[in-house]
N, C-alpha and C positions, 0 to 999 in steps of 0.2 A: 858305240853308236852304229849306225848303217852309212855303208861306204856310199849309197847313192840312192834316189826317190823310187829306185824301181826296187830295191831291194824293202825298201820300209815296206813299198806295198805288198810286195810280197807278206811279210813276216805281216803285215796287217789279215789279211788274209786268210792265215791261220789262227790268228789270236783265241786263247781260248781265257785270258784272265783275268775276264769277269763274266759277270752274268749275261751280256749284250749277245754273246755267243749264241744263247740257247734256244734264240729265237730270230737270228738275223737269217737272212733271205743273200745281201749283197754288204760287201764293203766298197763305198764308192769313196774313192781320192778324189780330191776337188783341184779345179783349176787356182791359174792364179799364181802371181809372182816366188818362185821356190825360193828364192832368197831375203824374203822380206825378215823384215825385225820381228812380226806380230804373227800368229797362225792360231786359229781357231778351227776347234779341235768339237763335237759334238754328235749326240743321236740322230738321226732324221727320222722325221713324222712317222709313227704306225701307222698302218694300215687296218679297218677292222672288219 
C-alpha cells in the first residue's frame, strides 16, 4: 500500500492503468475524513 495520502496522490497522478488517462486534464483528491470506513472512489463530469 502507500505509506501516507500524499504519497497515493502522488502515484494518483501518474496513473496510467486505464483508459481515464488518455483524456484527463486533472486528478483532483477530495476532502473529507482520511480515516473513514467508506471512500468513494469516481470520474467527474466531462466537459464538452
Amino acid at each position: 500500500m502507500y505509506k501516507d495520502w500524499e504519497e497515493l496522490e502522488e502515484v494518483c497522478k501518474d496513473c496510467k492503468k486505464c483508459k481515464l488517462c488518455n483524456n484527463r486534464t486533472n486528478v483532483v483528491i477530495g476532502t473529507g475524513n482520511k480515516n473513514a470506513d467508506l471512500m468513494f472512489i469516481g470520474e467527474g463530469p466531462r466537459s464538452r
